[in-house]
C-alpha positions in Angstrom: 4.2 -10.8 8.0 4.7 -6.9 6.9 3.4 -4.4 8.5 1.3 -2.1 6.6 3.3 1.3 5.4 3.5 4.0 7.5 0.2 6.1 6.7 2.5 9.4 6.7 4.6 8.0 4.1 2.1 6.5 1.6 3.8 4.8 -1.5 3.1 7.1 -5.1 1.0 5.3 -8.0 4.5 3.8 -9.4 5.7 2.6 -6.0 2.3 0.6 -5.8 2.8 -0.9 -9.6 6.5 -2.1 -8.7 5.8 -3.2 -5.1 3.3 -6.4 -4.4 3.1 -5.6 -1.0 1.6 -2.5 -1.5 -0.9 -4.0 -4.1 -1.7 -6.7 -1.3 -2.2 -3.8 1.4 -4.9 -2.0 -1.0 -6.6 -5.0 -1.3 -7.0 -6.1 1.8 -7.6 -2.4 3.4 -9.5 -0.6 0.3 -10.5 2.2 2.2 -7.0 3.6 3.5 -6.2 4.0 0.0 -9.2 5.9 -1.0 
């Protein structure tokens, strides 16, 4: 299991359209990425 990224260093737009992971993370915790 991954942990979620560190909060400080939040992934850009692009970072989140090349990494899954990310895209997994803002589903499953909308808010943090609002």
């Amino acid at each position: 299991i991954m942990m979620d990224p560190d909060p400080r260093k939040r992934p850009s737009a692009k970072e989140l359209l090349k990494n899954p992971i990310f895209k997994v993370s803002k589903e499953n915790n909308p808010s943090k990425f609002k």
